[in-house]
C-alpha positions in Angstrom: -31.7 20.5 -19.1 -28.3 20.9 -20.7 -24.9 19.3 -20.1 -21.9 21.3 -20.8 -19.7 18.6 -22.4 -15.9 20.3 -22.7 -14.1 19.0 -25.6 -10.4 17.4 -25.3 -7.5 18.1 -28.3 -5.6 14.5 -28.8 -3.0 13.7 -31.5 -4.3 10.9 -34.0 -1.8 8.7 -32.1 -3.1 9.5 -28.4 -6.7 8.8 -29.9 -5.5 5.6 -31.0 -3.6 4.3 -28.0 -6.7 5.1 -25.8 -8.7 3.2 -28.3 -6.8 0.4 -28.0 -6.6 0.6 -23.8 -10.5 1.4 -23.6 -10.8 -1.6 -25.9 -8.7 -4.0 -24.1 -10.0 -2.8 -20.6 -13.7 -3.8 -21.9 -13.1 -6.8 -22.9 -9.8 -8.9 -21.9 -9.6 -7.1 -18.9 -13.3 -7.1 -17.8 -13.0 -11.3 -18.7 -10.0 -11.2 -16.4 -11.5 -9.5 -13.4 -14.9 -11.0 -13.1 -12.6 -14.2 -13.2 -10.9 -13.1 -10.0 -13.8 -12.3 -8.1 -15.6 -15.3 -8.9 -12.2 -17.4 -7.5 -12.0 -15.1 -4.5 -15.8 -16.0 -4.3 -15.4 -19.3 -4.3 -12.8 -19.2 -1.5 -15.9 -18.7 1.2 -16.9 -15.7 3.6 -17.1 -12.4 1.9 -16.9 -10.2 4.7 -13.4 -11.1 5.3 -12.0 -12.5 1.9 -9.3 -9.6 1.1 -9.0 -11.0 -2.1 -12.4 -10.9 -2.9 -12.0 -7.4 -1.6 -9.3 -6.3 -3.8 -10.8 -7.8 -6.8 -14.0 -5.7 -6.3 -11.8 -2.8 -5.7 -9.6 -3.2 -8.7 -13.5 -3.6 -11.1 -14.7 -0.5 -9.7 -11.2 1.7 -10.8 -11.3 -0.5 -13.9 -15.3 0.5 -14.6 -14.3 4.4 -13.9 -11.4 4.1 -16.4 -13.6 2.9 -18.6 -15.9 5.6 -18.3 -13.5 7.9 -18.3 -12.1 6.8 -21.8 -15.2 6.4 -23.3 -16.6 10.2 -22.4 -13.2 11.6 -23.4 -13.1 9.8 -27.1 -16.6 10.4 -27.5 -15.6 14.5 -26.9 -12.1 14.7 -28.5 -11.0 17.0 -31.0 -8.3 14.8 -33.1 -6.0 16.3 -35.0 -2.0 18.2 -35.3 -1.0 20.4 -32.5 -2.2 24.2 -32.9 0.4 25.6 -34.9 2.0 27.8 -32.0 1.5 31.6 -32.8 3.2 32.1 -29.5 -0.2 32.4 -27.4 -1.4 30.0 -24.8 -3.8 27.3 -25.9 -4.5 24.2 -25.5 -1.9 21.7 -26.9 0.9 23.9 -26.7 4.3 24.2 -24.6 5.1 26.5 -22.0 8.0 27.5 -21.0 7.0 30.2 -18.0 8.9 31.6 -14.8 6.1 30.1 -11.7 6.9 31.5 -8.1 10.0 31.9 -9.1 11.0 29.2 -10.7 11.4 28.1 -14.4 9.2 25.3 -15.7 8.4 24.0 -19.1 5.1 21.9 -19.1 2.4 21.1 -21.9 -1.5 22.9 -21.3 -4.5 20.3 -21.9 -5.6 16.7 -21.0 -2.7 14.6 -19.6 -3.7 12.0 -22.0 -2.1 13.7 -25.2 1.4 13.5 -23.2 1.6 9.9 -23.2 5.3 8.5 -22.6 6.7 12.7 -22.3 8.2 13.2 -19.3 6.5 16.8 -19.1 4.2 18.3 -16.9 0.8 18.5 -18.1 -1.8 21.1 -16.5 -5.1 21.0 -17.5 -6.6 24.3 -18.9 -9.1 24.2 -16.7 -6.6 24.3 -14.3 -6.4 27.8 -11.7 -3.3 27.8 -13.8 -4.4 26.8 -16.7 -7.3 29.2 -16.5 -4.8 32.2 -15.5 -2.8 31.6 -18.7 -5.2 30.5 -21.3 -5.0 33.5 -24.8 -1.7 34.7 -23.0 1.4 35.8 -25.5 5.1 35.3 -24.6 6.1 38.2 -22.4 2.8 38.2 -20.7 2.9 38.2 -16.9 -0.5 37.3 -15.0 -0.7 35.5 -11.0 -3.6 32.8 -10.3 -4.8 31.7 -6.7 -4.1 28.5 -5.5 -6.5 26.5 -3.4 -5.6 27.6 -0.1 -5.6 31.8 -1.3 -2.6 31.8 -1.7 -1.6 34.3 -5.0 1.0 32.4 -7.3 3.1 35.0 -10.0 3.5 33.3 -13.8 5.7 35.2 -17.0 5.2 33.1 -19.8 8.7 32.9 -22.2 8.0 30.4 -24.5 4.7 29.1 -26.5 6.2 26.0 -28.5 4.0 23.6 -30.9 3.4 20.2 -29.2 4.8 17.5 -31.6 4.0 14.6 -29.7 
């Protein structure tokens, strides 16, 4: 049996912030949230303790972060941008004309965006996918969810600096 395992471009400082959160998140936070259940546990029935509740809920997001982080280091390419050589790839800027309207977002894991304000669509994406090994000038359309057929023109491939 084989497990395709995708791998994830991140900036030395993206790898290192996760490291720190995935780090924190198993151990601080894991201290902090088995000490909230075990006082909402001590505060009597379970069925109807909504703090107790909440506290289980909050684990179970925390666990799946954790998870998440962990699989994602584990795969990561870290490195500089690709130098852009104005084609679509992972890492890079995009500056395209979508249904009509002009957009400037970043292709890859949202992850490597950290504090940016931009957009970030996965290149697994349907856009993503549509766009991927495009070069400025290039016009292409990908299908949303629901069938409906979306028109991209790329512009601008820029280097992602972080």
């Amino acid at each position: 049996m084989t497990t395709e395992t995708s791998v994830t471009w991140l900036t030395q400082e993206a790898y290192d912030r996760l490291a720190a959160e995935l780090d924190t998140l198993s151990t601080v936070a894991r201290i902090d949230i088995a000490n909230k259940i075990e006082s909402a546990r001590e505060e009597g029935d379970l069925k109807e303790n909504a703090g107790y509740h909440a506290a289980k809920e909050e684990q179970g997001k925390m666990e799946a972060r954790i998870r998440t982080l962990t699989l994602l280091l584990r795969t990561a390419e870290v490195g500089h941008a690709p130098e852009s050589k104005g084609i679509v790839e992972p890492g890079t800027i995009i500056t395209a004309t979508i249904a009509g309207d002009e957009t400037r977002f970043l292709i890859g894991s949202r992850e490597i965006a950290g504090d940016s304000d931009l957009d970030v669509y996965s290149e697994k994406s349907p856009l993503g996918e549509a766009i991927i090994g495009l070069k400025v000038g290039a016009t292409t359309s990908y299908e949303t969810p629901n069938g409906k057929q979306i028109a991209v023109e790329i512009h601008l491939v820029e280097t992602f600096t972080g």
